[in-house]
N, CA, C and O atoms as CSV, one atom per row, in Angstrom:
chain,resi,resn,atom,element,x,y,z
A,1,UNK,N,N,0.837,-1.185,0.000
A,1,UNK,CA,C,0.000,0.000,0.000
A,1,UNK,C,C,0.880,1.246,0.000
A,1,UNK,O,O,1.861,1.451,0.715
A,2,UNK,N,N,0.326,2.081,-0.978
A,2,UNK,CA,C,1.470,3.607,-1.080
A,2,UNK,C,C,0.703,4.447,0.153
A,2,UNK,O,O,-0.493,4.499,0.441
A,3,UNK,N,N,2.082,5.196,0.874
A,3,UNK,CA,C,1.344,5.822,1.725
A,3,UNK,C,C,1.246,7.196,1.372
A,3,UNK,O,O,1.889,7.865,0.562
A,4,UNK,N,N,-0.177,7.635,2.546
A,4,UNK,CA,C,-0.722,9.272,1.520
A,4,UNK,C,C,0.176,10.120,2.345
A,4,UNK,O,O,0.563,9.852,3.483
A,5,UNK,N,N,0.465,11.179,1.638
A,5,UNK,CA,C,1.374,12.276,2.344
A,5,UNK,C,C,0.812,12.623,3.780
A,5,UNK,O,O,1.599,12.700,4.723
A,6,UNK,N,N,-0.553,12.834,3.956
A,6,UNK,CA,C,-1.280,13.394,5.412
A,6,UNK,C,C,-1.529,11.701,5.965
A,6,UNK,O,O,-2.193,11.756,7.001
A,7,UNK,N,N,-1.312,10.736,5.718
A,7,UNK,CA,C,-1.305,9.663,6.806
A,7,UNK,C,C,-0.088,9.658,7.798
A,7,UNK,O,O,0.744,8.752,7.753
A,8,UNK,N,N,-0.011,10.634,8.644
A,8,UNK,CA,C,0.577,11.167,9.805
A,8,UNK,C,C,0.687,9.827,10.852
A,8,UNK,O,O,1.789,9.408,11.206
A,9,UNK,N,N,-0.428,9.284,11.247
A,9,UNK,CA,C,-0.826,8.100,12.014
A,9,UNK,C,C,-0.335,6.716,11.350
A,9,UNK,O,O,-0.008,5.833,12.143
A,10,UNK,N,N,-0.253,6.447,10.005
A,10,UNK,CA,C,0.591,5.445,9.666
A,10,UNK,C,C,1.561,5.275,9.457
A,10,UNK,O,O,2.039,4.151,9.310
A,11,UNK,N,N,2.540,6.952,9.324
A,11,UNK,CA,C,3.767,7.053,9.548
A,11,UNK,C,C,4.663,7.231,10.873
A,11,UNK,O,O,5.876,7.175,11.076
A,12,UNK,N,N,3.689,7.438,11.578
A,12,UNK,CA,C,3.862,7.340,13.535
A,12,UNK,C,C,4.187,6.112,13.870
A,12,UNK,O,O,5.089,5.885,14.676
A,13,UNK,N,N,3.319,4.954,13.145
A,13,UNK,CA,C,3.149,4.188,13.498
A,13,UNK,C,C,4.999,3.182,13.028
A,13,UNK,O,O,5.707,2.378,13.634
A,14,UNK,N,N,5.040,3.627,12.143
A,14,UNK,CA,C,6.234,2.832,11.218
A,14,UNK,C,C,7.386,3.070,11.832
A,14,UNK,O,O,8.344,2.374,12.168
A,15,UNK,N,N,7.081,4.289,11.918
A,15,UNK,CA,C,8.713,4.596,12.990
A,15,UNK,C,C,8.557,4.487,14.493
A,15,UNK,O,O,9.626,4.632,15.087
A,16,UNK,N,N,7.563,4.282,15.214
A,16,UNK,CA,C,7.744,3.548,16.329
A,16,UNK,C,C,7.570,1.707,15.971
A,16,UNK,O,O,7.804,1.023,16.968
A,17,UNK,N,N,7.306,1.136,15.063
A,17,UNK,CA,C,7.631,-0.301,14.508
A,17,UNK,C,C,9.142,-0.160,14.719
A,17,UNK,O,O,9.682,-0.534,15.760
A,18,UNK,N,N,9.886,0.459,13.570
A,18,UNK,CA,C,11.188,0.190,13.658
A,18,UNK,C,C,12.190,0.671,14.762
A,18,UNK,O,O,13.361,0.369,14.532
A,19,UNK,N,N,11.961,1.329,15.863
A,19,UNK,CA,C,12.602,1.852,17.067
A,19,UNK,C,C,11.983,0.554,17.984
A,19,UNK,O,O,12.797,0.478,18.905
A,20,UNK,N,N,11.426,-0.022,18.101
A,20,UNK,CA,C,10.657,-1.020,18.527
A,20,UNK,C,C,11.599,-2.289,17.953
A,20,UNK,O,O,11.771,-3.183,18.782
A,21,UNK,N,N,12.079,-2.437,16.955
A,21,UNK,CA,C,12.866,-3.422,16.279
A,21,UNK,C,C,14.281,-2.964,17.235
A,21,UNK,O,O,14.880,-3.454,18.192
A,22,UNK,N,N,14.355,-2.312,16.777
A,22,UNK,CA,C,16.030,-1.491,17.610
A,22,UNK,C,C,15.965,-1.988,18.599
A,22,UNK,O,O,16.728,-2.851,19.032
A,23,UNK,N,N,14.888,-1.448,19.205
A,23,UNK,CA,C,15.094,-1.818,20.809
A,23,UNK,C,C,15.064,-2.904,21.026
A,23,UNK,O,O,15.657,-3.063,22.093
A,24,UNK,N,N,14.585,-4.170,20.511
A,24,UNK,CA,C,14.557,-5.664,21.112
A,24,UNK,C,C,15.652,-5.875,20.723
A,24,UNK,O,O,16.292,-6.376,21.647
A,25,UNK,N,N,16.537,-5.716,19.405
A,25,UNK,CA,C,17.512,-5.686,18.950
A,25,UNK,C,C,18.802,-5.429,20.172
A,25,UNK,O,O,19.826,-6.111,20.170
A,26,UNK,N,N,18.582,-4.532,20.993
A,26,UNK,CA,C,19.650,-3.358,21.837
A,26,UNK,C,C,19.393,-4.249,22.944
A,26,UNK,O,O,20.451,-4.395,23.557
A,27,UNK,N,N,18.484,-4.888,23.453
A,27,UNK,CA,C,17.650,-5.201,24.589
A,27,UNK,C,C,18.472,-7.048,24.635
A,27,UNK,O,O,19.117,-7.501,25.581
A,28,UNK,N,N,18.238,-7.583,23.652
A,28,UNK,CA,C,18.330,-9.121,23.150
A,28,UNK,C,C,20.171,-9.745,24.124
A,28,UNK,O,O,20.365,-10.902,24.495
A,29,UNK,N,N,21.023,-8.769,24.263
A,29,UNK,CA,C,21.806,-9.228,25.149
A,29,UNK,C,C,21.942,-9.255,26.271
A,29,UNK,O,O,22.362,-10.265,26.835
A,30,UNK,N,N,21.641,-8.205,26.879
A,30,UNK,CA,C,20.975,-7.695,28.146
A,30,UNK,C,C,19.951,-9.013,28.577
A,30,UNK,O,O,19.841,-9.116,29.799
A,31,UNK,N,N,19.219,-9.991,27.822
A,31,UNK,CA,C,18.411,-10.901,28.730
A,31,UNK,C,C,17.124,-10.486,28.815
A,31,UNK,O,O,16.285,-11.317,28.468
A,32,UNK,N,N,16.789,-9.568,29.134
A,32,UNK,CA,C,15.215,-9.136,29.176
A,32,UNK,C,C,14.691,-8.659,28.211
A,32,UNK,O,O,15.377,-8.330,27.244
A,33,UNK,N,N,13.319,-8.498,28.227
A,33,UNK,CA,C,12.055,-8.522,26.956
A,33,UNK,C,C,11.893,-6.957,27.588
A,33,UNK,O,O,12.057,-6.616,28.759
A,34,UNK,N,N,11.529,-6.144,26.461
A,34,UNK,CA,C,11.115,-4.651,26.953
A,34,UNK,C,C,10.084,-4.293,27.601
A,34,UNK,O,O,9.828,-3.091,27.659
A,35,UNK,N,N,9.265,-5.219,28.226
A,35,UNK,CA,C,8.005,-5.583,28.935
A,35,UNK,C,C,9.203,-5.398,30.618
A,35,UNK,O,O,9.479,-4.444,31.345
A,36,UNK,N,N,9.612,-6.920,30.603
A,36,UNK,CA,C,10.459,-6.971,31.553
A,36,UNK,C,C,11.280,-5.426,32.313
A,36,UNK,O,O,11.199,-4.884,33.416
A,37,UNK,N,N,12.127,-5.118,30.921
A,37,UNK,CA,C,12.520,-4.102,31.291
A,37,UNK,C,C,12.132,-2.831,32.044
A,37,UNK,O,O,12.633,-2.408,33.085
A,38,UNK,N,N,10.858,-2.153,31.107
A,38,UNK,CA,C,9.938,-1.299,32.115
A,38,UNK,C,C,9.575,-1.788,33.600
A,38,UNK,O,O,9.464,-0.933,34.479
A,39,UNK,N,N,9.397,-3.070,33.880
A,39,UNK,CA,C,9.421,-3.184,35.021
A,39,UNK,C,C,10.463,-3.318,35.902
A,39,UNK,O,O,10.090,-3.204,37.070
A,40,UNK,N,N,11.690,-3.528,35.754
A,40,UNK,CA,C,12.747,-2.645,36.468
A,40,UNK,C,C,12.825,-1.660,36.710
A,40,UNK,O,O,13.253,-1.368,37.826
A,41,UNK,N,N,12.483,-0.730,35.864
A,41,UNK,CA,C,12.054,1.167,35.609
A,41,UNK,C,C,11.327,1.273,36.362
A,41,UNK,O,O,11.561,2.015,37.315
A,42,UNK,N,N,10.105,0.563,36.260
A,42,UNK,CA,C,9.283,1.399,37.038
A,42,UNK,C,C,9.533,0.776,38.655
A,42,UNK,O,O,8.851,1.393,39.474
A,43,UNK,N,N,10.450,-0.412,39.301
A,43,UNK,CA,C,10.281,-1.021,40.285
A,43,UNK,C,C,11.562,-0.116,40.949
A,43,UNK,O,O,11.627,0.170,42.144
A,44,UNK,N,N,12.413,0.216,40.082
A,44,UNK,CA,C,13.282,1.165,40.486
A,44,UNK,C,C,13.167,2.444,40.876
A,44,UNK,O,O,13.729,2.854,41.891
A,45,UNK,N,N,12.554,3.069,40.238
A,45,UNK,CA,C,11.706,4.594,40.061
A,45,UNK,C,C,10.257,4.664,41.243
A,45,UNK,O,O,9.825,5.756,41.614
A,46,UNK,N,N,9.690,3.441,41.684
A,46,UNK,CA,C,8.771,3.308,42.767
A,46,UNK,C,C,9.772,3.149,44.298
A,46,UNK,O,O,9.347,3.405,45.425
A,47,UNK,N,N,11.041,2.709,43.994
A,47,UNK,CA,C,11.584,2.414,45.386
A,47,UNK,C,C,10.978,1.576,46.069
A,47,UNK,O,O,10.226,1.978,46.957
A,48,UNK,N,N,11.170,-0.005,45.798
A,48,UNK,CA,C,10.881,-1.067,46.780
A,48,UNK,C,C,9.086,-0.868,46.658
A,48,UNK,O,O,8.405,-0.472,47.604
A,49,UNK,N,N,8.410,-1.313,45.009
A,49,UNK,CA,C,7.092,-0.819,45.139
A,49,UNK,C,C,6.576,-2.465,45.450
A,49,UNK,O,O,7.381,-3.373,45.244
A,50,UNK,N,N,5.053,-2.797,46.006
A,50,UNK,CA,C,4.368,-3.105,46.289
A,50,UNK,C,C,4.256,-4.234,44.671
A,50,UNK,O,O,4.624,-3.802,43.579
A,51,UNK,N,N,3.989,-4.906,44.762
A,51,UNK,CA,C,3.399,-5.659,43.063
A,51,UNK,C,C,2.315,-5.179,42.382
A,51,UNK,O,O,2.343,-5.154,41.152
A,52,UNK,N,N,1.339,-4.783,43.009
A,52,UNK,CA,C,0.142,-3.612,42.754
A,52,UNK,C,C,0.475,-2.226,42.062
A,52,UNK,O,O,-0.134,-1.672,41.147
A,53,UNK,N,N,1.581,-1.825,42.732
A,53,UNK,CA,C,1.926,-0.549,42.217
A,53,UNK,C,C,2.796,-0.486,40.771
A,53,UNK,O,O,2.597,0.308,39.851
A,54,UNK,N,N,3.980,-1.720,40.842
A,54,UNK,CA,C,4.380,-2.337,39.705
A,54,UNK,C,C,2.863,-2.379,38.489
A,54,UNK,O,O,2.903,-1.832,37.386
A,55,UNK,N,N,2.106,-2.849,38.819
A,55,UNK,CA,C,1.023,-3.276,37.753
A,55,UNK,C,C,0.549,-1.762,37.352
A,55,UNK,O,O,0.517,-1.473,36.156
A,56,UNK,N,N,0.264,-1.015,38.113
A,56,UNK,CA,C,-0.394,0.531,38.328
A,56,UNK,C,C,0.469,0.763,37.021
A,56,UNK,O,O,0.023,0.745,35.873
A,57,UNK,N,N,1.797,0.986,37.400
A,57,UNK,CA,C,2.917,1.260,36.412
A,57,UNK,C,C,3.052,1.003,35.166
A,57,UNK,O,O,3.446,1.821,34.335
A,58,UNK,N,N,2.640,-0.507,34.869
A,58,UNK,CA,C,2.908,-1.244,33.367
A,58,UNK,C,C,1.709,-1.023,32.951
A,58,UNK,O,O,1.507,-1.321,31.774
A,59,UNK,N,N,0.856,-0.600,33.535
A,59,UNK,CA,C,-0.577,-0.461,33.108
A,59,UNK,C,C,-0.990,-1.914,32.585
A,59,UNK,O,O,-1.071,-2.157,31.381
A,60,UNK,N,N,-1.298,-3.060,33.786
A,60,UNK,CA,C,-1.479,-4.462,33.435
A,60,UNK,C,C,-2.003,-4.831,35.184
A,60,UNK,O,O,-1.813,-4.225,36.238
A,61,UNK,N,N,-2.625,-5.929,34.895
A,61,UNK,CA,C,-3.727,-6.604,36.198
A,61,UNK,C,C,-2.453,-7.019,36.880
A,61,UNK,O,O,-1.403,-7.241,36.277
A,62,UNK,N,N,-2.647,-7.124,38.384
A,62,UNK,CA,C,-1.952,-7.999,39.409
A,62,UNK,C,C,-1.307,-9.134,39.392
A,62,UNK,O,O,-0.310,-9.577,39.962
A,63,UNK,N,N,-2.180,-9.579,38.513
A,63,UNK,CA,C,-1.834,-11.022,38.425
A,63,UNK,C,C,-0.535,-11.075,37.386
A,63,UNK,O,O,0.542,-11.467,37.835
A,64,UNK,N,N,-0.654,-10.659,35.927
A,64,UNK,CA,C,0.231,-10.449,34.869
A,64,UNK,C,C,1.801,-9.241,35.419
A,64,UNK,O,O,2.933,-9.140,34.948
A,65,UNK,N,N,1.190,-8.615,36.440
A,65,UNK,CA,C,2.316,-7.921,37.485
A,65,UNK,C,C,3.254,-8.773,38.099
A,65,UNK,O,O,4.466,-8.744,37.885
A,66,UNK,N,N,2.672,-9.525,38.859
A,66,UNK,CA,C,3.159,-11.358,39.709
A,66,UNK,C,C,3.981,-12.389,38.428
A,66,UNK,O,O,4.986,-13.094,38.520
A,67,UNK,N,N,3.478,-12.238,37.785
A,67,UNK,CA,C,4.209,-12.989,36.711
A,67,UNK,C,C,5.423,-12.097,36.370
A,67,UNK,O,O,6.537,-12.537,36.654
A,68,UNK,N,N,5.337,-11.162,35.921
A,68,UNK,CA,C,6.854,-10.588,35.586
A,68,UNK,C,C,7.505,-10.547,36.951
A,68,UNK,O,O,8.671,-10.941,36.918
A,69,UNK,N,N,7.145,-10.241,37.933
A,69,UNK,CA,C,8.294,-9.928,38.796
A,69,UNK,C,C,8.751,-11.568,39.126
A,69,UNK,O,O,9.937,-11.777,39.383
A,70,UNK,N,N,7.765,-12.730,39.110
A,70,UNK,CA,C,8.329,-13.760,39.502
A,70,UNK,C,C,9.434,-14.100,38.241
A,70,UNK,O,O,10.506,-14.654,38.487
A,71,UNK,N,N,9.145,-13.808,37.244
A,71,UNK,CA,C,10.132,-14.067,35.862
A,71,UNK,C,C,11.411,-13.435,36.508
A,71,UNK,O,O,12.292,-14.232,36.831
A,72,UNK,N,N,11.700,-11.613,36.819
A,72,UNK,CA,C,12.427,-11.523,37.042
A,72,UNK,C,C,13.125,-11.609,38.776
A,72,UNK,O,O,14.088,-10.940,39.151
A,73,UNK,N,N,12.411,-12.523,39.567
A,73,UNK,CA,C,13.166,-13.069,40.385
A,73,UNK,C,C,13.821,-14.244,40.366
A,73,UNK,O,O,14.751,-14.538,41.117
A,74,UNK,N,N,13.176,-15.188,39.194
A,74,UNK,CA,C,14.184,-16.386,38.902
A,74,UNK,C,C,15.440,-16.212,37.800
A,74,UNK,O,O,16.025,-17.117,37.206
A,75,UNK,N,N,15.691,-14.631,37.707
A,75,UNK,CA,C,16.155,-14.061,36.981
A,75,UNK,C,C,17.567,-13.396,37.829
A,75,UNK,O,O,18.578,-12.976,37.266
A,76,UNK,N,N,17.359,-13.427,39.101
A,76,UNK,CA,C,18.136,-12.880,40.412
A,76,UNK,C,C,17.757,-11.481,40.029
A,76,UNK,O,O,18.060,-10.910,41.077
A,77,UNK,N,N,17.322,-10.589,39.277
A,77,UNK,CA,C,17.008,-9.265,39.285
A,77,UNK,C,C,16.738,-8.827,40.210
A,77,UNK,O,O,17.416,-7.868,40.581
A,78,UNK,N,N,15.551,-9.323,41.112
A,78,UNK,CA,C,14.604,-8.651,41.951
A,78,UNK,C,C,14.135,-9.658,43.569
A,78,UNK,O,O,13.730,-10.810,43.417
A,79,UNK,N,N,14.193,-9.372,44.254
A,79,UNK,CA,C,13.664,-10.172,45.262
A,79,UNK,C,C,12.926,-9.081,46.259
A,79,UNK,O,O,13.117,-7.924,46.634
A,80,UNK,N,N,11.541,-10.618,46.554
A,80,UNK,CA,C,10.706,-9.986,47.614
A,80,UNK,C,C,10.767,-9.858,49.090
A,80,UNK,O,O,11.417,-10.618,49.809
A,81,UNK,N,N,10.114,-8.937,49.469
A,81,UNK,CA,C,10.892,-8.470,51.147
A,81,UNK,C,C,9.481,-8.400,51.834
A,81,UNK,O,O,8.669,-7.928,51.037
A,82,UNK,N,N,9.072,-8.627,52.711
A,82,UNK,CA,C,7.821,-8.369,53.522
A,82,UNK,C,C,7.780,-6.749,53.782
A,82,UNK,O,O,8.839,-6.218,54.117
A,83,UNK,N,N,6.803,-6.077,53.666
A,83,UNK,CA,C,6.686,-4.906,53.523
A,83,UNK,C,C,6.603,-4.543,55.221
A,83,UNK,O,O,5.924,-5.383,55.812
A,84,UNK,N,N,7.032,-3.711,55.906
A,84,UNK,CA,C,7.572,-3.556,56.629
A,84,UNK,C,C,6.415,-2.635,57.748
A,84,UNK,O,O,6.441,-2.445,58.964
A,85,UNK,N,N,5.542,-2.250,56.760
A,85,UNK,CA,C,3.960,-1.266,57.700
A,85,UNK,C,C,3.376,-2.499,57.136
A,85,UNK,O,O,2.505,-2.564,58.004
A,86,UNK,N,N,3.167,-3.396,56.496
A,86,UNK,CA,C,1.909,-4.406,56.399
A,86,UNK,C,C,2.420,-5.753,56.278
A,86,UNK,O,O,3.306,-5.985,55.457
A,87,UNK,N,N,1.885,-6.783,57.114
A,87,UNK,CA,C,2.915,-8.019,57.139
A,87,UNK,C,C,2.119,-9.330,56.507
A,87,UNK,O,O,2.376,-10.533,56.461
A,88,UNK,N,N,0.986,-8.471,56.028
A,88,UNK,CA,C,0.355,-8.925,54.673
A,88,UNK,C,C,0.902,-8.732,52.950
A,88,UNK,O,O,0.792,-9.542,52.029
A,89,UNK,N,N,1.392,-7.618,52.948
A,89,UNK,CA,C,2.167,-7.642,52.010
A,89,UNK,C,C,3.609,-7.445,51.499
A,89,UNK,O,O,4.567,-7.066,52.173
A,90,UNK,N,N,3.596,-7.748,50.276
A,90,UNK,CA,C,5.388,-7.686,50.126
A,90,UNK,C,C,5.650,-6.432,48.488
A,90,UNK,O,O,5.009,-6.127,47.482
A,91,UNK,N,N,7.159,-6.040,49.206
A,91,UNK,CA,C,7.674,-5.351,48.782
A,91,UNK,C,C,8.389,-5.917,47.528
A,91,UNK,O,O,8.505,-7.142,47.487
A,92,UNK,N,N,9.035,-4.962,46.186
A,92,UNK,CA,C,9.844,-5.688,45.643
A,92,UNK,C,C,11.068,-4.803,45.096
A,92,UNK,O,O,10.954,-3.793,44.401
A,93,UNK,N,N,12.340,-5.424,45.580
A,93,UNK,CA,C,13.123,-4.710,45.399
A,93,UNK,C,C,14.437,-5.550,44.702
A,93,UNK,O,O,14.666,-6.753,44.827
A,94,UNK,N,N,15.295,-4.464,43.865
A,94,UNK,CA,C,16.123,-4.637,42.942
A,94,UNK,C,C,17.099,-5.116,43.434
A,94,UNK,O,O,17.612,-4.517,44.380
A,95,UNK,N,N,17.653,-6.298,42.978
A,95,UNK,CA,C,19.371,-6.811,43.380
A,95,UNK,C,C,20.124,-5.649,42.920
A,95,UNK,O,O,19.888,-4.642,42.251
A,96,UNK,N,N,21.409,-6.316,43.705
A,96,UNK,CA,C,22.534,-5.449,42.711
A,96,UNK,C,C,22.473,-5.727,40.967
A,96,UNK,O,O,22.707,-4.870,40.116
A,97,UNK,N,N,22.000,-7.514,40.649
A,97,UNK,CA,C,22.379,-7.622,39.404
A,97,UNK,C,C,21.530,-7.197,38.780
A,97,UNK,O,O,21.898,-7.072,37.612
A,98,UNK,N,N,20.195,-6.784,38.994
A,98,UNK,CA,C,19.248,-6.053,38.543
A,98,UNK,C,C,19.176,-4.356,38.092
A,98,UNK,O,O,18.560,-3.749,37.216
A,99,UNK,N,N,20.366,-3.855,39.425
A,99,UNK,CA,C,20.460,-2.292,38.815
A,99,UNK,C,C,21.295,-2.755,37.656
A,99,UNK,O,O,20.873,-2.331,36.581
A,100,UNK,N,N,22.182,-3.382,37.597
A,100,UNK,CA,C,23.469,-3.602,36.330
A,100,UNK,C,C,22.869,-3.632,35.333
A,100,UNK,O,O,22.995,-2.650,34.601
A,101,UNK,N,N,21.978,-4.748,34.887
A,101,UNK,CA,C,21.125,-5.174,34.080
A,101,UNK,C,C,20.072,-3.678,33.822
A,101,UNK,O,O,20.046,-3.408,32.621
A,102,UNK,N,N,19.452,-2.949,34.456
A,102,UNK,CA,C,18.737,-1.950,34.501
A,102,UNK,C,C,19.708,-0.721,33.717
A,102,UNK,O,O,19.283,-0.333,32.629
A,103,UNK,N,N,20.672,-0.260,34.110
A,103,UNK,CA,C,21.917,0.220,33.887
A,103,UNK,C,C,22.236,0.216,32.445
A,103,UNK,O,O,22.316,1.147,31.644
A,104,UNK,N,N,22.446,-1.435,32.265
A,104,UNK,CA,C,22.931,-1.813,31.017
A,104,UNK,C,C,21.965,-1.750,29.561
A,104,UNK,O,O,22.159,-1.571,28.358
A,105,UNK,N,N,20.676,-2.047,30.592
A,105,UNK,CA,C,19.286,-1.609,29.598
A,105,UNK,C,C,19.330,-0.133,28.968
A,105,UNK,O,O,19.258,0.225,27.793
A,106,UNK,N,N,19.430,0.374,29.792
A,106,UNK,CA,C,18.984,2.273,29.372
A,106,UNK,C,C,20.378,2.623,29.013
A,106,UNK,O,O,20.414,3.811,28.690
A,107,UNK,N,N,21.830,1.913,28.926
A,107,UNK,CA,C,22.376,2.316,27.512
A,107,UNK,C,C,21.914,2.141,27.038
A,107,UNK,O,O,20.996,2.870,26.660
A,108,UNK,N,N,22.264,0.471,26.452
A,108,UNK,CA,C,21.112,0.171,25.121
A,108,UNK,C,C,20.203,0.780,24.459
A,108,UNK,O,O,20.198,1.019,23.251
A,109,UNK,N,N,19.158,1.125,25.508
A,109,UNK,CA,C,17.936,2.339,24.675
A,109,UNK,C,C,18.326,3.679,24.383
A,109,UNK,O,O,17.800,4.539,23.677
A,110,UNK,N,N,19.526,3.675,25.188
A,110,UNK,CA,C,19.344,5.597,24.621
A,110,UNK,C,C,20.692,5.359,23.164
A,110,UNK,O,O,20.731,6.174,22.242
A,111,UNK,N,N,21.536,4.310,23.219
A,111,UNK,CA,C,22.240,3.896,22.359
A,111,UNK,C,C,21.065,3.489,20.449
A,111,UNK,O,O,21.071,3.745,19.244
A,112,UNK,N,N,20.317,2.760,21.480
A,112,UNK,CA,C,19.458,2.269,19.936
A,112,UNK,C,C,18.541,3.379,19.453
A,112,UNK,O,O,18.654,3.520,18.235
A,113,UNK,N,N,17.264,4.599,20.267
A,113,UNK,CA,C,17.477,5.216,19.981
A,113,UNK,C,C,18.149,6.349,19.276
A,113,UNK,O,O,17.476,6.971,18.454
A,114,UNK,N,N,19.616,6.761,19.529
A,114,UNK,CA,C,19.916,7.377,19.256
A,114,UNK,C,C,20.421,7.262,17.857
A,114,UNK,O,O,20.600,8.161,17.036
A,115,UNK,N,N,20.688,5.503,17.708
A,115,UNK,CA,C,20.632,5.312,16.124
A,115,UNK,C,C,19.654,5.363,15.098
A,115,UNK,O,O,20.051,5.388,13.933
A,116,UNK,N,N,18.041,5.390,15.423
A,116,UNK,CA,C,17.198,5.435,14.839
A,116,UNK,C,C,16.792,7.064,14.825
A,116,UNK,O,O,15.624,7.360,14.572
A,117,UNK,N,N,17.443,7.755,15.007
A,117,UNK,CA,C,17.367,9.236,15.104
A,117,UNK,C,C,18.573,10.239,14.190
A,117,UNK,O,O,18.601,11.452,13.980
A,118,UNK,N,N,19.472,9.167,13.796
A,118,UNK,CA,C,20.356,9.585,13.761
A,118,UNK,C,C,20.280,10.972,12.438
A,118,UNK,O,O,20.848,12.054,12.291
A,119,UNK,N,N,19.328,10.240,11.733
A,119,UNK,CA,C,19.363,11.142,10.477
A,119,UNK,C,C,18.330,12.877,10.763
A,119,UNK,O,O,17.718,13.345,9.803
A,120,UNK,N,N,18.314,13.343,11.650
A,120,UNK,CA,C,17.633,14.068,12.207
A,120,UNK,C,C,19.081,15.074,12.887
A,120,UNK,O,O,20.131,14.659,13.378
A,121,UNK,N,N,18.546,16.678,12.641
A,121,UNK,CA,C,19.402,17.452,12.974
A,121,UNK,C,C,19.138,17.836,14.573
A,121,UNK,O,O,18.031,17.471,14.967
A,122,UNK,N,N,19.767,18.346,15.320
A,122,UNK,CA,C,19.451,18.636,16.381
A,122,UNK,C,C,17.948,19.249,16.719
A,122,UNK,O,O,17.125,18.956,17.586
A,123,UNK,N,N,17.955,20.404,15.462
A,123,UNK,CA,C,16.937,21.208,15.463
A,123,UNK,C,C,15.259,20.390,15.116
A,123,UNK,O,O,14.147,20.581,15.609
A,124,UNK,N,N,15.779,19.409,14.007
A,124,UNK,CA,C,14.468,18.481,14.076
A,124,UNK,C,C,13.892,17.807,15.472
A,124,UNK,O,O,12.809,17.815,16.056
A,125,UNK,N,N,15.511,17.076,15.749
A,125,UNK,CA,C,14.799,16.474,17.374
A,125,UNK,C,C,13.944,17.208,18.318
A,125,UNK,O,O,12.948,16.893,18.969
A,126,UNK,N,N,14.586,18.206,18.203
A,126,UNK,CA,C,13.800,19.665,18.930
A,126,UNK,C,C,12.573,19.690,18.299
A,126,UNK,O,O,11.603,19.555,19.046
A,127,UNK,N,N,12.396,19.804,17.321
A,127,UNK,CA,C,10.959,19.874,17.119
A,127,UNK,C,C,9.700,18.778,17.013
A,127,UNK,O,O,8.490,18.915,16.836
A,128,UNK,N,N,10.554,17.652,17.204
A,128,UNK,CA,C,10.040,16.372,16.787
A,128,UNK,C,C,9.500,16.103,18.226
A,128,UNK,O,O,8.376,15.683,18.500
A,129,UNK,N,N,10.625,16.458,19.202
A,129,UNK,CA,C,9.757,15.952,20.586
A,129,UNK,C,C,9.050,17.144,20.993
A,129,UNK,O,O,8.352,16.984,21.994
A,130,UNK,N,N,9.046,18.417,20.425
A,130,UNK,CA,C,8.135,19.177,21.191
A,130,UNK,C,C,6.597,19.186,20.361
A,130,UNK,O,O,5.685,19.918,20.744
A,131,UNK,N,N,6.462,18.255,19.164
A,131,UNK,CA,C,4.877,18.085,18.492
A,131,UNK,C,C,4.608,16.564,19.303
A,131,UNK,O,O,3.441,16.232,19.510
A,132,UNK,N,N,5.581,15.790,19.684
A,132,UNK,CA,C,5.265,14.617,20.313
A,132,UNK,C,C,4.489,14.743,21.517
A,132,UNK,O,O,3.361,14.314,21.760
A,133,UNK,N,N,5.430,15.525,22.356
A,133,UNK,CA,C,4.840,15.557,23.388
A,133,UNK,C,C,3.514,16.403,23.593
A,133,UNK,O,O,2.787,16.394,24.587
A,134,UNK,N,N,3.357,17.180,22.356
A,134,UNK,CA,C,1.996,18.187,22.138
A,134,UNK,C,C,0.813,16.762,21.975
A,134,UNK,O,O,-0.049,16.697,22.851
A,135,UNK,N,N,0.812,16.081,21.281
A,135,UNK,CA,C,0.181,15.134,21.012
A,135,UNK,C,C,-0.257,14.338,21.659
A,135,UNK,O,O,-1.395,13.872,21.686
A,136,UNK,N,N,0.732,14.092,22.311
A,136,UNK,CA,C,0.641,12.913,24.124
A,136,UNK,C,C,0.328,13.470,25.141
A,136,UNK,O,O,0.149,12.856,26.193
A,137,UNK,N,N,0.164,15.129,24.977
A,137,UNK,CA,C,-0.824,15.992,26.095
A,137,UNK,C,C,-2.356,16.224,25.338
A,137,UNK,O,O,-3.386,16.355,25.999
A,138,UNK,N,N,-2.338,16.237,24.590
A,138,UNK,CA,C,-3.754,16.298,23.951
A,138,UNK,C,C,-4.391,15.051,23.529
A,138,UNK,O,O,-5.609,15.137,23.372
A,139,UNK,N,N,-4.018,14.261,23.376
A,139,UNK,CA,C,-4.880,13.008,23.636
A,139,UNK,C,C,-5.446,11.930,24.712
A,139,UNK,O,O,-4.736,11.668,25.683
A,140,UNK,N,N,-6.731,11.290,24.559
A,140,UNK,CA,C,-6.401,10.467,25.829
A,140,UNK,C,C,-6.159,9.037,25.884
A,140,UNK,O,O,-6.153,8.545,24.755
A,141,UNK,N,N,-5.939,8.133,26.905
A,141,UNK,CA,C,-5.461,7.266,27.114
A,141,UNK,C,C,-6.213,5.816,26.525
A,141,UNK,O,O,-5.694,4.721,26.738
């Protein structure tokens, strides 16, 4: 299919396809799936969060929350701690080999990124993320 000059939305779409390729690409030694990954991000960025709050984060049910973090605890990434105000629930927090791995991830992305950008002048990037982010404030979820 030829694409029309104003299909804006199918060309959005193509170049987050191929930055999406990059990234599993960038991601594929590192060990983790970019699913996985965000949840280091966000388990890191929550500070010792709850599995609930993890899910809040990935925007995904409890249950599919429990599954990644158990993936990445047989993974040594992450281990659970009894939460310390409720002895009903548990905490989950990052190994050391998990920041490494976390670490080693977000080269990768700002590395693979930065190759799928490459053909872009400073001044485009500049303008590219300031209609992006116009877009991702004006729409909803």
């Amino acid at each position: 299919m030829i694409e029309q000059p104003d299909d804006l939305g199918g060309l959005l779409m193509r170049a987050t396809r191929g930055m999406r390729r990059r990234w599993l690409e960038a991601l594929e030694p590192v060990g983790v799936s970019p699913h996985e990954f965000r949840a280091l991000v966000a388990i890191d960025q929550a500070e010792s969060p709850r599995v609930g709050v993890v899910a809040q984060e990935l925007r995904i049910n409890p249950r599919s929350a429990t599954e990644v973090v158990d993936s990445l605890e047989l993974m040594g990434l992450v281990l659970r701690e009894p939460d310390p105000t409720d002895r009903r629930a548990v905490r989950v927090l990052l190994t050391d080999r998990g920041r490494e791995v976390l670490a080693t991830g977000q080269r990768a992305r700002r590395e693979s990124h930065e190759a799928h950008l490459r053909g872009l002048t400073p001044q485009e990037r500049q303008q590219l993320g300031a209609l992006l982010r116009r877009v991702i404030e004006t729409s909803s979820d």
